[in-house]
Structure formats: structure tokens, C-alpha cells
Phi, psi and omega in degrees: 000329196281333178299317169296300211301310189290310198285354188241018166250006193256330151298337166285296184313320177286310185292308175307318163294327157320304170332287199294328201297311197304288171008285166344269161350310226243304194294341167270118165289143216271135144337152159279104186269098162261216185290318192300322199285001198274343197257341184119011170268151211230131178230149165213142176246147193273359195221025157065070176283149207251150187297304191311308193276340194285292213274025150296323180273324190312307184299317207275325177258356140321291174310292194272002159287323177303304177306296185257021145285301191095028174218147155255114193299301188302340199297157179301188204196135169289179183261123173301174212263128152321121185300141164273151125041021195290012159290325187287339152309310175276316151339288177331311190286300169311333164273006178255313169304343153301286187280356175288304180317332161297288216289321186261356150331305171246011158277335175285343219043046159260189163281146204257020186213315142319331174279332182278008195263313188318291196317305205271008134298317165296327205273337183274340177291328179280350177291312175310265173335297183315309159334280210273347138337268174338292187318269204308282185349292170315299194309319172313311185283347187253354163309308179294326181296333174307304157326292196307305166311318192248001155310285158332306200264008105013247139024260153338293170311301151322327197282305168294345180264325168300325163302297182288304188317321187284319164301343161103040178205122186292133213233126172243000000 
């Protein structure tokens, strides 16, 4: 009797810690994916703010980070300007360094068809360097937009973490 009286309280004790785990279980909730994850920020609240209440202050600091930056993460972004054509430039040179080196081959009284050959090298040499002018150029300027670009959402970011901080939440 006393071995029945142990085994069925070590089963009662056993169903309750089963219990309790799921309880567990059931009482930890998944993160919140709000408004703040959308610019890259991880919000947790420090004062057991309700799932419900996170993402009201997220919309709400969300809202007036938007107000006082003047950006909005989501809004579209134009598309850069379509590249031109750069064979046809460079074509262009080489036939024009081509008929200069004719033209001036033979007016000196050399071969006009060794001087275009000359011409139309110099002229793919001068294609290049433009080429790669251009080339460095862009990269400068889309370097600088890069920049330029992540100054707002910055900002931004700052703006909303300062809010929810202040709302009592931790904000990386």
C-alpha cells in the first residue's frame, strides 16, 4: 500500500511539473516584430509592457520620428538614371584617330594606312582614360549619395529609439 500511496504521488508531482513547463511554455511569447524592425531596431520593454502596448508605442514613435526627421523609411527611392553606351564611344574615338592619323600620315608624305592604324590606337588609348575618368567619377558620386542617403535614416533611427526609450524600452 505504502509503494501504491509513492507511486501515485510521484505521478501527481510528475503531471504538475508537466503542467507548469507548458504554463511556461505558453507564457513566453515570440518577439514582436513592429513598426521600429522594419529601420533595423530590436525593441524589448523593460517594465513588462503587454505585446498589445509595444506595438502601440512603436506606431506612435514611429509616427513622430517620421514628423520630426521629415523621412520616411518606407517610401520609394527613385531608380538611378540608365547607363549610356559605352562602345559607341569608344568606337567613335578609334575612327576618329584612325582618320586623323590618315590624314595627317599623309599629308606629310607618309602611308595613310600605317598612320591610321597609329591614329586609331591612340585614339582607343584616349577612349580608355575617358572611360575610366567617368568610371571613378560615378563611383565618387554614388559613394557620396550613399552617404548622403544614410544620414536621414540615422536620424531617424535616433528619433524612434529616443521615443521608446523614454516609453520605458529597450531599444539596440
Amino acid at each position: 500500500m505504502k509503494r501504491m500511496m509513492t507511486g501515485m504521488f510521484a505521478l501527481l508531482l510528475a503531471g504538475n511539473l508537466a503542467g507548469s513547463s507548458s504554463a511556461t511554455a505558453q507564457t513566453n511569447s515570440p518577439p514582436i516584430k513592429g513598426m521600429a524592425s522594419t529601420v533595423g531596431l530590436y525593441v524589448y520593454p523593460k517594465n513588462g509592457q503587454s505585446a498589445n502596448k509595444q506595438l502601440t508605442d512603436e506606431s506612435q514613435c514611429y509616427s513622430n520620428a517620421k514628423t520630426q526627421t521629415g523621412y520616411d523609411p518606407n517610401a520609394t527611392t527613385t531608380a538611378p538614371p540608365p547607363k549610356k553606351d559605352d562602345q559607341k564611344s569608344g568606337d567613335k574615338s578609334v575612327a576618329q584617330g584612325a582618320a586623323r592619323g590618315a590624314v595627317i600620315s599623309g599629308a606629310t608624305g607618309g602611308d595613310p594606312a600605317a598612320g591610321a592604324r597609329r591614329g586609331a590606337i591612340l585614339g582607343s588609348v584616349k577612349a580608355k582614360r575617358k572611360d575610366k575618368q567617368e568610371t571613378e567619377q560615378a563611383d565618387k558620386q554614388a559613394a557620396a549619395a550613399k552617404t548622403t542617403s544614410q544620414q536621414p535614416l540615422d536620424n531617424f533611427k535616433r528619433s524612434i529609439s529616443a521615443c521608446l526609450d523614454a516609453r520605458g524600452y529597450s531599444v539596440k
